[in-house]
Biotite code that builds the C-alpha atoms (Angstrom):
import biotite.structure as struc

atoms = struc.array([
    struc.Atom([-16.863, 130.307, -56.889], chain_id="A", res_id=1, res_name="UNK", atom_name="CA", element="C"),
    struc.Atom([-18.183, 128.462, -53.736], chain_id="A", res_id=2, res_name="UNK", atom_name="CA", element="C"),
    struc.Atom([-21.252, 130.716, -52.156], chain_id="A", res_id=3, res_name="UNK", atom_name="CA", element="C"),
    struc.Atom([-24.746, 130.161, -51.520], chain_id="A", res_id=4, res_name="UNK", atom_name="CA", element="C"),
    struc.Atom([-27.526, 132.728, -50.744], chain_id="A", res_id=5, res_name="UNK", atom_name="CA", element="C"),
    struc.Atom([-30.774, 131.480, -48.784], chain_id="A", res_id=6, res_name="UNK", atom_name="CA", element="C"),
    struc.Atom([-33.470, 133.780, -48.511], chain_id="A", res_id=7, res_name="UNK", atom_name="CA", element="C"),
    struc.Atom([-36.640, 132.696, -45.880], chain_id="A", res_id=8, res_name="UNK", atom_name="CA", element="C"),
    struc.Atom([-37.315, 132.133, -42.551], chain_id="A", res_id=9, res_name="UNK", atom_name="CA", element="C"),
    struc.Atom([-36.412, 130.405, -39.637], chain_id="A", res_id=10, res_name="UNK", atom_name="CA", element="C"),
    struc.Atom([-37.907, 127.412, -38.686], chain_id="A", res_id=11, res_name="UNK", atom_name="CA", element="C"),
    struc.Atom([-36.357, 127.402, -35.052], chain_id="A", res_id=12, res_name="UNK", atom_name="CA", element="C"),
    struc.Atom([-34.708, 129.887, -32.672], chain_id="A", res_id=13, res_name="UNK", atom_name="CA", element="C"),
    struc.Atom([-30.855, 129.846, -32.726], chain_id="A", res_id=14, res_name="UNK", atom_name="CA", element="C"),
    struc.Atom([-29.139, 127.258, -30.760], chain_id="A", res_id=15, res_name="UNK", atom_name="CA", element="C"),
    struc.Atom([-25.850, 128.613, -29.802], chain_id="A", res_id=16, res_name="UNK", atom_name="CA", element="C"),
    struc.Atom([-23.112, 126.486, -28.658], chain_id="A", res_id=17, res_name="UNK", atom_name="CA", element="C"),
    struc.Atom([-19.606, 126.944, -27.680], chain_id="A", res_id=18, res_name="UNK", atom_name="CA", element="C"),
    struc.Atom([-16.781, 124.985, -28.303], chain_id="A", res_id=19, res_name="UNK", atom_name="CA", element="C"),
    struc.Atom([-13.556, 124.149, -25.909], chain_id="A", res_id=20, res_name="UNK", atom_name="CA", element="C"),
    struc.Atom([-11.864, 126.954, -27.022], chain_id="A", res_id=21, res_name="UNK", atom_name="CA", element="C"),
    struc.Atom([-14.563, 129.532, -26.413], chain_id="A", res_id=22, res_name="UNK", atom_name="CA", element="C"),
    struc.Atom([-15.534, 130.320, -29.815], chain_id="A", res_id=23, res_name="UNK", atom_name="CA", element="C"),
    struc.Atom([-19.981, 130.753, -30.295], chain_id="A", res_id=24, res_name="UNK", atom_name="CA", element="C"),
    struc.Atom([-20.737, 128.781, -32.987], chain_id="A", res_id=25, res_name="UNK", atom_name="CA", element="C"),
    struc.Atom([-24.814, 129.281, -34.378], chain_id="A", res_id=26, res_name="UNK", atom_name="CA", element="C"),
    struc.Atom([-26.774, 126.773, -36.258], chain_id="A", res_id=27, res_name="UNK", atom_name="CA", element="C"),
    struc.Atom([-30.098, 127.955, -37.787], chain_id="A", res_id=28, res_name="UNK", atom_name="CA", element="C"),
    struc.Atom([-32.498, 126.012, -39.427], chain_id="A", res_id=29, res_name="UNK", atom_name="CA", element="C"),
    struc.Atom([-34.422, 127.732, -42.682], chain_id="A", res_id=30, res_name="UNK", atom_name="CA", element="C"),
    struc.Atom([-37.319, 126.877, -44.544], chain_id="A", res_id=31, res_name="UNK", atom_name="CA", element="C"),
    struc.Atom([-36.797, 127.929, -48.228], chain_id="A", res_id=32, res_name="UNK", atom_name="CA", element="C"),
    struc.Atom([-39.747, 128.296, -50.054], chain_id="A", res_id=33, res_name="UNK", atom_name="CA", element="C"),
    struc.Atom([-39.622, 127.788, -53.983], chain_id="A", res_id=34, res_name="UNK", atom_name="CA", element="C"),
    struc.Atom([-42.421, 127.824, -56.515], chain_id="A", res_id=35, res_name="UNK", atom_name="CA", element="C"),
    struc.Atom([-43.504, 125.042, -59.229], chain_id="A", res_id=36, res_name="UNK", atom_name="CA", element="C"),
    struc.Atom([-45.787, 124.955, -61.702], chain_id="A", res_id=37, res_name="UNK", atom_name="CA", element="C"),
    struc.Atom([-47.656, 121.926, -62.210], chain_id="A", res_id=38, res_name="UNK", atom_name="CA", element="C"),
    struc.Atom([-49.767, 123.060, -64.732], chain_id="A", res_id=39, res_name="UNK", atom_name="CA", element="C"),
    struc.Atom([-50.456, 126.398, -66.942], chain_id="A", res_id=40, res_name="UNK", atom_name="CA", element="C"),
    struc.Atom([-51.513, 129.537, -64.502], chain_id="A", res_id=41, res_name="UNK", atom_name="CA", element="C"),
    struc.Atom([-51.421, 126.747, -61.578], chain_id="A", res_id=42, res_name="UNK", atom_name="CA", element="C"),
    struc.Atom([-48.217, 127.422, -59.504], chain_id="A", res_id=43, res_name="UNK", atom_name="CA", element="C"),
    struc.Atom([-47.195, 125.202, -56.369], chain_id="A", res_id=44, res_name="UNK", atom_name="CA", element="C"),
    struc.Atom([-44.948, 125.839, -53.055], chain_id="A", res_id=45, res_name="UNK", atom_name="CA", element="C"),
    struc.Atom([-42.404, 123.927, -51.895], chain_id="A", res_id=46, res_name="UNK", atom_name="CA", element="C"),
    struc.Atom([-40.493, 124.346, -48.978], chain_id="A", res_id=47, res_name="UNK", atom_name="CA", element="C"),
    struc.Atom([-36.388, 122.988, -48.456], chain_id="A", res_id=48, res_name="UNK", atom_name="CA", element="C"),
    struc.Atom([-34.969, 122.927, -45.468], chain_id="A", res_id=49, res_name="UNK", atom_name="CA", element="C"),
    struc.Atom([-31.176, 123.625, -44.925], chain_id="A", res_id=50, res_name="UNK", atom_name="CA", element="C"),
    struc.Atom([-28.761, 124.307, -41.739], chain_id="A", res_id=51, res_name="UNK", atom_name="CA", element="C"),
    struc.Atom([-26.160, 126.849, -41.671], chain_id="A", res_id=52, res_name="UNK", atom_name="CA", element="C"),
    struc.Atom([-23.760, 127.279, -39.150], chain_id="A", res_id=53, res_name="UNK", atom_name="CA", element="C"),
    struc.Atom([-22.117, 130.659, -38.420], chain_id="A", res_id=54, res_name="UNK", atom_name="CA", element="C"),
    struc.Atom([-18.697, 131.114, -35.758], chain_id="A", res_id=55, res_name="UNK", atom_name="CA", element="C"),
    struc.Atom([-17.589, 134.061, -33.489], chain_id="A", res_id=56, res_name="UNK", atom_name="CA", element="C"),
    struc.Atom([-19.177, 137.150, -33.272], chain_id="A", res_id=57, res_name="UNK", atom_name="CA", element="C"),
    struc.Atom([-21.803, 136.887, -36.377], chain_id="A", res_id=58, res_name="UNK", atom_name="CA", element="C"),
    struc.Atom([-23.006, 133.736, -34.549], chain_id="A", res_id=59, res_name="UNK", atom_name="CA", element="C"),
    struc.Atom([-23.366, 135.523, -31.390], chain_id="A", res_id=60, res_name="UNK", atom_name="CA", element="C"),
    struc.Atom([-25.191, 138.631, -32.661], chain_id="A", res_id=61, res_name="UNK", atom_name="CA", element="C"),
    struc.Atom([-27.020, 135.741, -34.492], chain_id="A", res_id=62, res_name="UNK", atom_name="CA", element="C"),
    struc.Atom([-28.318, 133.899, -31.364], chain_id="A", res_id=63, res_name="UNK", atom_name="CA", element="C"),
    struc.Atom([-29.162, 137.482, -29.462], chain_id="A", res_id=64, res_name="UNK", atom_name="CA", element="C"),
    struc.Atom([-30.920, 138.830, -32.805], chain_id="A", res_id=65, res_name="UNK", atom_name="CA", element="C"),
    struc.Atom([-33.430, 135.986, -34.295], chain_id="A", res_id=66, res_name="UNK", atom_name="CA", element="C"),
    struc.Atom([-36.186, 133.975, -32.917], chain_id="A", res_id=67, res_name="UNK", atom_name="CA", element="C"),
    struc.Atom([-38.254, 131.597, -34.993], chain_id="A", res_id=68, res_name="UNK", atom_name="CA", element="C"),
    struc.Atom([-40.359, 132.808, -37.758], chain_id="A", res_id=69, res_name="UNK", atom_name="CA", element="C"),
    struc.Atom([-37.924, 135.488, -38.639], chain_id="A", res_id=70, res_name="UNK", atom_name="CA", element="C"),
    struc.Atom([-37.080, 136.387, -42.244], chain_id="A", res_id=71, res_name="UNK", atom_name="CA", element="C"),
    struc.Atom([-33.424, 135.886, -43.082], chain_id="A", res_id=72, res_name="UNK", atom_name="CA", element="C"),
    struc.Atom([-30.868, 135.755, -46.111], chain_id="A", res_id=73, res_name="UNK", atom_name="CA", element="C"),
    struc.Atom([-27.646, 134.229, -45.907], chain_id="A", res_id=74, res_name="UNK", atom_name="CA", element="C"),
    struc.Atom([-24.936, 133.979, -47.817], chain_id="A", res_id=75, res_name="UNK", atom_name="CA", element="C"),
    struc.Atom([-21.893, 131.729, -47.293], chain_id="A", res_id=76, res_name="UNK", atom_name="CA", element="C"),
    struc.Atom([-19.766, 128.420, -48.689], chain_id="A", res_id=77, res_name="UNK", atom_name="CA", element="C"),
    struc.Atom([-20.519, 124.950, -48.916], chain_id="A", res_id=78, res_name="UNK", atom_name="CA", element="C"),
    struc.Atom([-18.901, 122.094, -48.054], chain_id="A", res_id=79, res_name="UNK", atom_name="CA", element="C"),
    struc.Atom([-19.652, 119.124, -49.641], chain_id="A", res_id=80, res_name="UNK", atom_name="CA", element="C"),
    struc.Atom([-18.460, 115.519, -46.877], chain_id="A", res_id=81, res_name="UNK", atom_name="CA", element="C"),
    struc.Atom([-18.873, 112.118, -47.778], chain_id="A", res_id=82, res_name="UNK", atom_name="CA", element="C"),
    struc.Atom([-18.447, 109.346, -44.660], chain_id="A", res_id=83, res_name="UNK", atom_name="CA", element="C"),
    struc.Atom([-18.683, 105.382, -45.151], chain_id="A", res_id=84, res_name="UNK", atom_name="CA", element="C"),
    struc.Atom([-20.825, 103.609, -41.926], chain_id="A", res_id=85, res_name="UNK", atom_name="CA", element="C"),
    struc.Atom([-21.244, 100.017, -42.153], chain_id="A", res_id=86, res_name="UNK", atom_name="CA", element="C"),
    struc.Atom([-20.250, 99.987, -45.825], chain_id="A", res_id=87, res_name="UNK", atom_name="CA", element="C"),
    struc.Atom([-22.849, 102.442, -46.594], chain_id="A", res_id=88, res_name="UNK", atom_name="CA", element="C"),
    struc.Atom([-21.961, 105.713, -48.085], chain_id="A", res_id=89, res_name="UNK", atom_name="CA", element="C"),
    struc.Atom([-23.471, 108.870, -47.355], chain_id="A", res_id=90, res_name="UNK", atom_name="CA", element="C"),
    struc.Atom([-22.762, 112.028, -49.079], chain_id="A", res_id=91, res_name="UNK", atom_name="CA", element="C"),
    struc.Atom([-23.920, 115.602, -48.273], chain_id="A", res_id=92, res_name="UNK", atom_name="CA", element="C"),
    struc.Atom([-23.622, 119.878, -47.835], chain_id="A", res_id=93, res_name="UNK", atom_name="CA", element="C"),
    struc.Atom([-22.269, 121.440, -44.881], chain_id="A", res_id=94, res_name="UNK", atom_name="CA", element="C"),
    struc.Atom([-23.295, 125.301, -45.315], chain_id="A", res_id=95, res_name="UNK", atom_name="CA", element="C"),
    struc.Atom([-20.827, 128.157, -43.451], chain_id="A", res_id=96, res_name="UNK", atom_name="CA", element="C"),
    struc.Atom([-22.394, 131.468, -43.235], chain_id="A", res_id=97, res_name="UNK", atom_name="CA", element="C"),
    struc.Atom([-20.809, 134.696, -43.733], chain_id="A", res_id=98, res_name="UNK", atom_name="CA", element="C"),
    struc.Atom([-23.117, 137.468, -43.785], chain_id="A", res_id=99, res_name="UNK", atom_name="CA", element="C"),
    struc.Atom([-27.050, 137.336, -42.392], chain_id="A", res_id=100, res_name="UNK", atom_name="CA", element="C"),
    struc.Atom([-29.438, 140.163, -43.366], chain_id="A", res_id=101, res_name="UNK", atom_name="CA", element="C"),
    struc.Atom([-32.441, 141.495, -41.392], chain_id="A", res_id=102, res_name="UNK", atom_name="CA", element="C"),
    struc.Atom([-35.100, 141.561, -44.208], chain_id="A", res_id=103, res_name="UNK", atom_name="CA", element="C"),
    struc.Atom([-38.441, 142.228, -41.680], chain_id="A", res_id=104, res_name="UNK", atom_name="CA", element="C"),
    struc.Atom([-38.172, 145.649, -40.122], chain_id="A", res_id=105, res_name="UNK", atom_name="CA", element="C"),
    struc.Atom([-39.606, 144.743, -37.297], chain_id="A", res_id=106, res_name="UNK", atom_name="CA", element="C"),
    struc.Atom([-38.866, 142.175, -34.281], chain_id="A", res_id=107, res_name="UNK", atom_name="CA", element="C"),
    struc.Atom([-41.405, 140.994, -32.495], chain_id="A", res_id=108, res_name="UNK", atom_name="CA", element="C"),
    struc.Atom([-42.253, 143.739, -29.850], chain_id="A", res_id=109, res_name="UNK", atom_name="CA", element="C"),
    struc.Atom([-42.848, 145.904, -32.787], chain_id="A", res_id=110, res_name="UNK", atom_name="CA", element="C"),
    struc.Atom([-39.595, 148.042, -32.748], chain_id="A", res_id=111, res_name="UNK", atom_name="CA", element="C"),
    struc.Atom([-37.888, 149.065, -36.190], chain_id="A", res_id=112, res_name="UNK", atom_name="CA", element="C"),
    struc.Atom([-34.473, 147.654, -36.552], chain_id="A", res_id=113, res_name="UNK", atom_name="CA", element="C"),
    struc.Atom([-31.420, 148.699, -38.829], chain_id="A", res_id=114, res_name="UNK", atom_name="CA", element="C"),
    struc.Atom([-30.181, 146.217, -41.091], chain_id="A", res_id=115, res_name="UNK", atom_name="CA", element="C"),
    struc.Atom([-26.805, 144.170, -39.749], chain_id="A", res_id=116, res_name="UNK", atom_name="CA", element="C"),
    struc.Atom([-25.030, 145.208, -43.273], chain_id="A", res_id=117, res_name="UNK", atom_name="CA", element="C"),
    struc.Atom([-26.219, 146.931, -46.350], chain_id="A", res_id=118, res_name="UNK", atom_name="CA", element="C"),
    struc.Atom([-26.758, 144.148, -49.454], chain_id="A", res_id=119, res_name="UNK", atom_name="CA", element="C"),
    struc.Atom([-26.684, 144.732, -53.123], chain_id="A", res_id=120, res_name="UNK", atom_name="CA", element="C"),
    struc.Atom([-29.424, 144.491, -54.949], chain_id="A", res_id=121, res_name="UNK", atom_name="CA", element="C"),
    struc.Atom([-29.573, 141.758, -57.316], chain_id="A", res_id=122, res_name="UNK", atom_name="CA", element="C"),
    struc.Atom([-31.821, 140.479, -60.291], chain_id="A", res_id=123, res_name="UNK", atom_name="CA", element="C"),
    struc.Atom([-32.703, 137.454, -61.105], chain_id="A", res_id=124, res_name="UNK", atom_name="CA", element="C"),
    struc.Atom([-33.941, 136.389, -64.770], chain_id="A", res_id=125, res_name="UNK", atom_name="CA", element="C"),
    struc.Atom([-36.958, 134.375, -65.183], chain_id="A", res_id=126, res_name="UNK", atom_name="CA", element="C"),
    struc.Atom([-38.678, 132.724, -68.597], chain_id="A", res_id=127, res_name="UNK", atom_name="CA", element="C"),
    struc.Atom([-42.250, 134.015, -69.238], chain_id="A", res_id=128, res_name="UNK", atom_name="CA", element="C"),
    struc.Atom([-43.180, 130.702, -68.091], chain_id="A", res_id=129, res_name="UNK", atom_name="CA", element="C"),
    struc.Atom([-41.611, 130.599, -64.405], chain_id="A", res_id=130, res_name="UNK", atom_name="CA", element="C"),
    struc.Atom([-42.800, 133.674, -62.896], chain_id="A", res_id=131, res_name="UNK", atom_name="CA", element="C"),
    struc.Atom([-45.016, 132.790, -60.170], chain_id="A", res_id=132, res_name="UNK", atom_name="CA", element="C"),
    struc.Atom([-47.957, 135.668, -60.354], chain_id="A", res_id=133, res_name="UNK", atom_name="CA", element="C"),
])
């Protein structure tokens, strides 16, 4: 299975771009905050950074929907690329988005919104020693 699920917020509004053939394509930028501990009761945050891109319509509604500092999850595929430059490697992710969920209920004017899909809910097992509170 190839998916990926990011849940935080985003650390810049939409840029929407179109190619020659007229289809949107949306990339996002998300900060991903995660939680450490460094030592017994003393937990730490750290924040990753990814971009996912999203095509056609999603990416439209995308672009029209979020602004910076919204709260997001994504799901989608990666992509892993590898390129050689001057005899230098490089390796990395490209992430595709599927699906976006609105997880604040409210934009910024203070209107309610309705979720773009309905999500599952999930659980997610943690050792007595990794929950953050």
């Amino acid at each position: 299975m190839n998916e990926f699920k990011f849940f935080g917020r985003l650390g810049a509004d939409p840029e929407i771009k179109y190619n020659q053939n007229g289809l949107a394509i949306t990339s996002i930028r998300m900060a991903v905050d995660k939680f450490k501990m460094v030592s017994k009761g003393q937990w730490e945050k750290e924040t990753d950074w990814f971009t996912v891109d999203f095509v056609g319509d999603k990416a439209e509604k995308l672009a029209q929907k979020y602004k910076k500092g919204r709260q997001i999850l994504v799901s989608g595929s990666v992509h892993p690329w590898s390129v050689e430059t001057d005899g230098q490697k490089k390796k990395g992710f490209n992430f595709s988005g599927k699906q976006f969920f609105y997880v604040d209920e409210k934009n910024r004017s203070g209107q309610s919104e309705q979720p773009a899909q309905t999500q599952r809910q999930s659980s997610v097992d943690f050792g007595e020693d990794e929950i953050p509170f």
